[in-house]
N, C-alpha and C positions, 0 to 999 in steps of 0.2 A: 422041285415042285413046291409051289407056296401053298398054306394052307390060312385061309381067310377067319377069322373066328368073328363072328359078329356076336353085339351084346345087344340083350330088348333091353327097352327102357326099364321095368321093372326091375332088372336085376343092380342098375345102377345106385352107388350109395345116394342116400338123400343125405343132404344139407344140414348140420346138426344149426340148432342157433346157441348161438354163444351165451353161456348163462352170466347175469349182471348182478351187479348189485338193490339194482333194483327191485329184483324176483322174489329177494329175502329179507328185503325190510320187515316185515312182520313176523314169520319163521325163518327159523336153522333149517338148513339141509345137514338133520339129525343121523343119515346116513353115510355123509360121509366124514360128520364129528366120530362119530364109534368108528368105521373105521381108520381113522387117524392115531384113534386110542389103541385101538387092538391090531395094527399094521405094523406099530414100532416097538412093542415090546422087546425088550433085549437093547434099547437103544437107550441113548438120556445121561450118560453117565461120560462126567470129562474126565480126559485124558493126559495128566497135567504134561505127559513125555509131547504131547502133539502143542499144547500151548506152549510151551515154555521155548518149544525148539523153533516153532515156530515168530514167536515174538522177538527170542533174540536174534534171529536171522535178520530179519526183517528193520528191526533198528539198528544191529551193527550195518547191514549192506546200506541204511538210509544214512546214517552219523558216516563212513566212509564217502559217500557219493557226495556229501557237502563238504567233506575236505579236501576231496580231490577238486569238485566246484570250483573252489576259492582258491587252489595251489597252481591248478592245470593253466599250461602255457599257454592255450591258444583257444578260442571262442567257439570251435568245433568242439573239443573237449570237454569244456565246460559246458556248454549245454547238454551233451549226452550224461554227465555224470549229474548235473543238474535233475533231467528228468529221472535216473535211474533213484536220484535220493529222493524224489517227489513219489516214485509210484510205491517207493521201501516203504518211507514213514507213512503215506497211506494208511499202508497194510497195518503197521504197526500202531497207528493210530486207532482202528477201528476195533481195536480190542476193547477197547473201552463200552463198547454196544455187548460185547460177550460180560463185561464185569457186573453190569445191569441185572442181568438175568442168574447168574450161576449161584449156586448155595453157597452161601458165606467160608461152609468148608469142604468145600468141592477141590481147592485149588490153593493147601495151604501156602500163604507168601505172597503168592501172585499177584493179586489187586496191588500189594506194597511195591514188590518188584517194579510192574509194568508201568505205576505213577516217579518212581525212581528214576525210571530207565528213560520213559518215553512221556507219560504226561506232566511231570513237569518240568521238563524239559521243552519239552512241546507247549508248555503252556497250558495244557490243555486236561488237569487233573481228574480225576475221576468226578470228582463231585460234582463236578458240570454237568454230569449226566445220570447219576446217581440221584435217585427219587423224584428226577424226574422224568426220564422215559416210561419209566413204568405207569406213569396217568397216559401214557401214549396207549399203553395196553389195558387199561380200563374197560369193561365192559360197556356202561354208561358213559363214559366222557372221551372216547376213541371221536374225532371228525368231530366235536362238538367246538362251543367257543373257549371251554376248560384244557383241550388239549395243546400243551406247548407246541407239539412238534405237527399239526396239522392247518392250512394253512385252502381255502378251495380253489386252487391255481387255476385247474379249469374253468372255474365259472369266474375270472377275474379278467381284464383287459390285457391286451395283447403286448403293453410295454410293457406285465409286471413279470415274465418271464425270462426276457433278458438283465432287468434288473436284478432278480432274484438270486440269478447265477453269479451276475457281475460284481455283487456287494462283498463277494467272497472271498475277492481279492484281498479288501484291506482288513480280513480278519486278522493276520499276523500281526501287522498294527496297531489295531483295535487290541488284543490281548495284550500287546507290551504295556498299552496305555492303561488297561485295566489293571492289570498286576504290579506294573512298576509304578506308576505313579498315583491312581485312585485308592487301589489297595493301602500302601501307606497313608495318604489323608487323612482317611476316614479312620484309621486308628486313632485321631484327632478332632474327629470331627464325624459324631456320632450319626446327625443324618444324611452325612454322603456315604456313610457305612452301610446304612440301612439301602437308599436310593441305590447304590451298587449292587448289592446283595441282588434287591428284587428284580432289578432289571438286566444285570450283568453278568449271573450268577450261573447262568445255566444255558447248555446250547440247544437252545430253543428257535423257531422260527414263526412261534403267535405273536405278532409285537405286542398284545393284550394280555400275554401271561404275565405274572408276578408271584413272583418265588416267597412262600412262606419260610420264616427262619427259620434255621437246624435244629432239631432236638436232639439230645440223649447221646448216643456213641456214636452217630453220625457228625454230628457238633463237633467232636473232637478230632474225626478226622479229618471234616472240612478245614481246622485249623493251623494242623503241620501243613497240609494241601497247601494251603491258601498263602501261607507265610513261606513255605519253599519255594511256589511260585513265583512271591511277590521279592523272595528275593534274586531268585535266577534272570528276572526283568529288569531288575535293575543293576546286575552287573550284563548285562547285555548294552544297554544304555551306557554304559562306563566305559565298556566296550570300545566304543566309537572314539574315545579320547587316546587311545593306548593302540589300537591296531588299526585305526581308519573305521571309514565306513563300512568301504566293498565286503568286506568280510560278513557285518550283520545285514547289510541287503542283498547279498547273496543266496544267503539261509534263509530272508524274511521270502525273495523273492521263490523260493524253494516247498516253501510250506506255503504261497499263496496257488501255488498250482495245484499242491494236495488241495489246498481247500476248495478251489476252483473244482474240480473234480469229485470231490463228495457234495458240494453244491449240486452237481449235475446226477447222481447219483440218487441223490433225497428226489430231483424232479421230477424223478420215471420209480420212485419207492414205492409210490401209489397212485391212482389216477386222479385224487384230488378233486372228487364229482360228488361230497354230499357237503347239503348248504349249511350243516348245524344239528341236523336232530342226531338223536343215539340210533344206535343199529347194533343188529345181530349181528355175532362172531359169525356168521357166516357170508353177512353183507361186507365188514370188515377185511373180510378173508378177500372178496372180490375186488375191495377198491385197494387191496396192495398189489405187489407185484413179483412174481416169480419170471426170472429169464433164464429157464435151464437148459442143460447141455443141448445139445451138441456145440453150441458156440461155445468158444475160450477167451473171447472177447471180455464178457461179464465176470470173469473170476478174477480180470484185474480191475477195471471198476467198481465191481463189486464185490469186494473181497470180504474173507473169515465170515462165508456164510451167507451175506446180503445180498446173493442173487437169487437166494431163496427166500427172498422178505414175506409174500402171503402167508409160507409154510410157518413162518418163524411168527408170523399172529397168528397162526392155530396153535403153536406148541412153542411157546415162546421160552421154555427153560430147556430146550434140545440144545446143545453141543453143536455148535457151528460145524466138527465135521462126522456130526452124523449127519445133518442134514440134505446130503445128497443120497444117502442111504434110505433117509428116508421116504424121500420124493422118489426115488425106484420103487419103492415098493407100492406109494399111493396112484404113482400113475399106472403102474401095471394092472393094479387092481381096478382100479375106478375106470380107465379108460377114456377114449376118445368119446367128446360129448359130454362127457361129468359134469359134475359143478366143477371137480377140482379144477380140470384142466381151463376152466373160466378162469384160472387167475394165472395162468402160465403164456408169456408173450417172449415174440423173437428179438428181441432188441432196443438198445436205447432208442437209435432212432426212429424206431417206428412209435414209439410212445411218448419221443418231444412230437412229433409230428399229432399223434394223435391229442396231445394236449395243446399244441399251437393253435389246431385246428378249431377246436373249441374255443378258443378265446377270442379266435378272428370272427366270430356273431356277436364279439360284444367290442364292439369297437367305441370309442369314445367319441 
């Protein structure tokens, strides 16, 4: 026997609407900053066994994948060990977004280590990002024209999306040439020192930022940085005379795919919808982007933390892995309909799409 269950309309859920950034331009949603505060208690505190084990995994498995790259007999091979060293050094790379934020003695060594190991190696030293993401998290100059790393993709034409991505390629380039040959110059030639500096100096995507000179103890580490780099570029370059090319467009071609992919990852970081003014940390909260579990997808694009990027502009000195500790406990609490859950979406491409989308009204 079947038994029929009918439902009246009343009892049916209604429709939550999605809360925007635009709700909170002028107020916080003061309730769900408290509990953000008072949800994590117990949490915030790094863990040098999880980075440390983490990090080196992560550049020994990418430094092997580009030796087997370059040694493997056959074209099959090489590209799988290719991509395996592209999505390693990724991972390993994006540590450099955890050195930003963590207490100077959170993690003694570590900053030295990881620029030893992997940024300058990588080319890609801390300082690059060092004083200045943190105007990313400025209260006042978040989405404004001050912030390097904010860019309103949305509200831009529809070719400047595949550019954006595309130009990412010849990052690795672009660095050898910054480090191996500008770098030196300008130790000669005091205004291409300056002109680099401000314009070269930092991984930024405002092409209107300009980098104010170092001060104090920062100064001094931009300097070994900056000279370990410039000289690891230039035996790269040297390179080419003693073992061939294939070898450094191998690894060049290796790290353009990493960057190709954090390219793509910065695209869907936020939605890229406010024209210039300041906004509230809670408006902020709205135009990033969290993409959490159940998919596994985003924990390789967006790895050490960065698929939790909303969460990480509310509490931007949390421990990348607490970070999913945390968001358990905020969605639980807040629920379906929150604000919070306003910043929580299912995937990359539903967020190129919702950004392509936008741009196809401003067609040229």
């Amino acid at each position: 026997m079947t038994v029929q269950q009918t439902i009246s309309p009343d009892a049916m859920p209604v429709p939550t609407v999605r809360a925007s950034r635009v709700q909170f331009m002028a107020a916080d949603d003061k309730a769900m900053l408290r509990a953000a505060r008072d949800l994590t208690k117990g949490l915030g505190v790094a863990k040098p066994a999880i980075y440390w084990t983490d990090m080196l995994l992560s550049a020994g498995v990418g430094y092997a994948g580009i030796a087997a790259a370059i040694m493997a007999p056959g074209i099959g091979l090489k590209l799988v060990a290719g991509l395996v060293a592209s999505l390693a050094l990724y991972r390993a790379l994006m540590f450099i977004h955890e050195l930003t934020h963590i207490h100077r003695d959170a993690l003694p060594g570590f900053r030295t280590g990881w620029n030893l190991l992997v940024g300058i190696p990588m080319l890609t030293p801390s300082f690059m990002y060092e004083g200045v993401h943190t105007i990313h998290h400025k209260r006042t100059q978040y989405g404004t024209v001050e912030d390097p790393e904010y860019l309103p993709l949305a509200l831009m034409k529809p070719w400047s999306l595949p550019l954006f991505v595309l130009v990412a390629m010849l990052l690795p380039v672009a660095l050898i040439v910054r480090f191996g040959v500008l770098y030196p110059l300008g130790l000669v030639a005091a205004p291409l020192r300056t002109f680099v500096w401000e314009r070269f100096s930092s991984l930024s995507i405002n092409p209107e930022f300009r980098r104010k000179a170092p001060e104090g103890e920062f100064a001094g580490r931009v300097r070994w940085q900056e000279a370990g780099a410039s000289l690891w570029a230039m035996l790269l370059i040297a390179s080419v005379f003693v073992f061939g090319w294939q070898p450094l467009a191998t690894g060049l071609a290796i790290l353009s795919v990493a960057a190709v992919l954090n390219q793509l990852r910065t695209l869907v970081a936020h939605l890229w919808e406010n024209e210039g003014e300041a906004m509230t940390v809670t408006a902020q909260f709205l135009d990033s982007v969290n993409v959490p579990p159940p998919g596994l997808a985003a924990e390789i694009w967006a790895p050490v933390g960065l698929r939790y990027h909303a969460l990480h502009h509310l509490m931007p000195s949390m421990p990348y892995h607490d970070l999913p500790e945390a968001h358990r406990r905020l969605a639980r609490e807040l629920g379906a309909g929150s604000t919070y859950e306003g910043a929580n979406h299912p995937g990359m491409l539903t967020l190129v799409g919702r950004i392509a989308k936008s741009t196809m009204g401003r067609r040229a």
